[in-house]
C-alpha positions as CSV (number, residue, x, y, z in Angstrom):
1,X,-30.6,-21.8,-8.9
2,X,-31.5,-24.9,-10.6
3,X,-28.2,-25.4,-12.4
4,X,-26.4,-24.3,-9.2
5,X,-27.6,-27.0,-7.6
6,X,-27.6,-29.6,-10.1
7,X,-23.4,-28.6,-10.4
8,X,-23.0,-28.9,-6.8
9,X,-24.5,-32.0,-6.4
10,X,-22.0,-33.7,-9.9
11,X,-19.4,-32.3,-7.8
12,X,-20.4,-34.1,-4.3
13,X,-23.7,-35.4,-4.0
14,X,-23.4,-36.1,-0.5
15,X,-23.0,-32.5,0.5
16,X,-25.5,-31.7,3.4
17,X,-28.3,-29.1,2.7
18,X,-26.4,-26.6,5.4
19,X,-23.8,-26.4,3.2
20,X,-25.4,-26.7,0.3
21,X,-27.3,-23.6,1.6
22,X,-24.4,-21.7,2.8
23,X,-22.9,-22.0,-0.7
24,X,-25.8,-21.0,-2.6
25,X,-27.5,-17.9,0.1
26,X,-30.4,-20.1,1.0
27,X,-31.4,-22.0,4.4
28,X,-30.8,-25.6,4.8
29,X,-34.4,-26.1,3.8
30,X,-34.6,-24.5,1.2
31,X,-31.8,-26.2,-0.4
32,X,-33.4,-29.6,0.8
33,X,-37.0,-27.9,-0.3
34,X,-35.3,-27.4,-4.1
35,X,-33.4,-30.7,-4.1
36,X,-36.6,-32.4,-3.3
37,X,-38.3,-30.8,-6.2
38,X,-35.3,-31.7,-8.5
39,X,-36.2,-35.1,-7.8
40,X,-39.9,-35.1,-8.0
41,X,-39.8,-33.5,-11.4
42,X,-37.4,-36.3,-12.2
43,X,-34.0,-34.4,-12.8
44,X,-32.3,-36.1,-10.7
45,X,-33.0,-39.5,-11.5
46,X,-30.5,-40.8,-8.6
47,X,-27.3,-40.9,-7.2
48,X,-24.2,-43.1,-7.8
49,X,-20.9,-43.9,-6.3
50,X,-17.5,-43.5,-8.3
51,X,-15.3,-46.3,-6.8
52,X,-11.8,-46.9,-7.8
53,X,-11.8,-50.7,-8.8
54,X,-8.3,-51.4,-8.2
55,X,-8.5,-50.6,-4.6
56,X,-12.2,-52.2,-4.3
57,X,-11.9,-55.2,-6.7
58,X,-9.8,-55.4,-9.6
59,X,-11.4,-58.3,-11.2
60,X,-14.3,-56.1,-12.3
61,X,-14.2,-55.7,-16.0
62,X,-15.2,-52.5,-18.2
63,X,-16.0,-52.5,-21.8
64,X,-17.3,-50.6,-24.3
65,X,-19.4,-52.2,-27.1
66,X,-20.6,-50.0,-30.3
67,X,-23.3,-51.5,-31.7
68,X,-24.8,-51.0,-36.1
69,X,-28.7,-51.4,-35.4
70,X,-31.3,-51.7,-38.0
71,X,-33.4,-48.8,-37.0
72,X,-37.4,-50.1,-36.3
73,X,-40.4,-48.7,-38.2
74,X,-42.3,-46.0,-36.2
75,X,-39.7,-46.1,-32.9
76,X,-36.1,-45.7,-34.4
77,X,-33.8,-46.8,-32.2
78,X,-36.0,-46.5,-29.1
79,X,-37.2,-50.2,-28.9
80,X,-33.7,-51.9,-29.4
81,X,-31.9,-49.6,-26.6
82,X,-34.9,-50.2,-24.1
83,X,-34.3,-53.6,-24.6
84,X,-30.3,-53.4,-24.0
85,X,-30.8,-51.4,-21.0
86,X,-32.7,-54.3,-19.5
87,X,-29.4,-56.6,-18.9
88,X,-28.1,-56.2,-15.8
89,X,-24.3,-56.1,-17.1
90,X,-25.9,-53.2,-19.5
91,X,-24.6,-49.7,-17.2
92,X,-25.6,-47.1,-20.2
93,X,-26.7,-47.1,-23.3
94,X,-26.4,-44.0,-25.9
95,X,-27.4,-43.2,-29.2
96,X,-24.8,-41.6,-31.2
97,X,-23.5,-40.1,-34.6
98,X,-20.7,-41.0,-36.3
99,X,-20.1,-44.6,-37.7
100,X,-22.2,-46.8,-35.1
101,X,-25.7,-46.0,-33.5
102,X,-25.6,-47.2,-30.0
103,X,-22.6,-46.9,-27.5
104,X,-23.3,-49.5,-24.5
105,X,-20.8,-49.8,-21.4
106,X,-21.2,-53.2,-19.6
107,X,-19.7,-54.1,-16.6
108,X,-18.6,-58.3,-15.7
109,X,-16.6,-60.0,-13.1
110,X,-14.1,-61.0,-15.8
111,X,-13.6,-60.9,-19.6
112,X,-15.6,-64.1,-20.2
113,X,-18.9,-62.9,-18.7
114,X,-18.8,-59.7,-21.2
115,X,-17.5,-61.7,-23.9
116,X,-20.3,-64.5,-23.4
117,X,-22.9,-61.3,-22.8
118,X,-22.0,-59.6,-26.0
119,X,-22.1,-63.5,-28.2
120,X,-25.3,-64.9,-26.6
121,X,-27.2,-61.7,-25.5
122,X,-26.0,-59.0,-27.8
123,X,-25.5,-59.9,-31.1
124,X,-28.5,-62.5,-30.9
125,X,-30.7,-59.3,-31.1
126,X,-32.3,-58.9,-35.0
127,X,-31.6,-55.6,-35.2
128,X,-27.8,-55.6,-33.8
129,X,-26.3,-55.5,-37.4
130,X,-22.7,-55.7,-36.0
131,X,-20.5,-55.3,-32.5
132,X,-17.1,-54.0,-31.7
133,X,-16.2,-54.6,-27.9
134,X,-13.5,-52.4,-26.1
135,X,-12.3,-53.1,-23.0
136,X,-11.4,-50.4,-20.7
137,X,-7.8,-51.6,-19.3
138,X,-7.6,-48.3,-16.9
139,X,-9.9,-45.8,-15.8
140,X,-8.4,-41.9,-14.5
141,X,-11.4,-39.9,-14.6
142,X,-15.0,-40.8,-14.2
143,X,-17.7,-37.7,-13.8
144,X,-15.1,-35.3,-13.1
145,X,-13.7,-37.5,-10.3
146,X,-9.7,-38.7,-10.4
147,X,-9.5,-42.0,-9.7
148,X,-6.2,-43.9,-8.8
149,X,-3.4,-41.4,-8.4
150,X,-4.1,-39.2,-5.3
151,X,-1.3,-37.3,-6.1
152,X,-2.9,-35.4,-9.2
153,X,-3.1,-31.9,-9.3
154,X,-7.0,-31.1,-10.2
155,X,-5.8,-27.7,-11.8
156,X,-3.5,-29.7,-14.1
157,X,-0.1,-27.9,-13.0
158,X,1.3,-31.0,-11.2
């Protein structure tokens, strides 16, 4: 039931526990009952809005930056990504494979702010061997979610 829930909830997190219930064969408490226990085990470590900028506020700025980090002794890359995830700009931060270590999104009001964030913040950082910033120019999907073109057919036929 676990994963039920947890899919339900990526789909539309503001469904109501009567339907939640209804979908899944359960009451309405039980689904809040199983939510809540999804949170106190710390699953579900919150809840998030997807908004599409251009409608809200299209100076908001989107970038990627893939970071080369000198790994610490005895904490890998643990130490450095705690410390990136710190800045408020800073809205992820992943380790990955491939041919960088850390992938960090940031969000500014404009390209200066990220620019100055990743030259005076960023690549200030010891470790932080190298940077390459990309900026997002348009986002279509975020979580699953559409975003900009109502019109799209979410089985991909149209």
């Amino acid at each position: 039931m676990k994963n039920e829930i947890i899919r339900i909830l990526q789909q539309n997190a503001r469904i109501s526990n009567t339907a939640m219930g209804e979908m899944l064969g359960i009451t309405s408490e039980q689904a809040a009952a199983e939510i809540h226990k999804l949170e106190e085990e710390g699953i579900i470590r919150g809840y998030s809005v997807i908004l599409d900028d251009e409608k809200y506020d299209n100076s908001t700025v989107y970038a990627t930056i893939e970071l080369k980090v000198t790994p610490q002794r005895d904490c890998g890359f643990n130490d450095i990504a705690k410390t990136i995830m710190m800045y408020d700009e800073v809205e992820s931060v992943n380790l990955m494979s491939g041919a960088y270590d850390l992938s960090v999104e940031v969000k500014g009001r404009n390209l200066k702010d990220v620019a100055l964030f990743v030259s005076e913040r960023l690549a200030t950082i010891d470790e932080i061997l190298s940077t390459s910033t990309h900026f997002i120019l348009k986002k279509y999907k975020e979580k699953g979610i559409f975003i900009g073109n109502e019109d799209t057919d979410e089985r991909g036929l149209g």
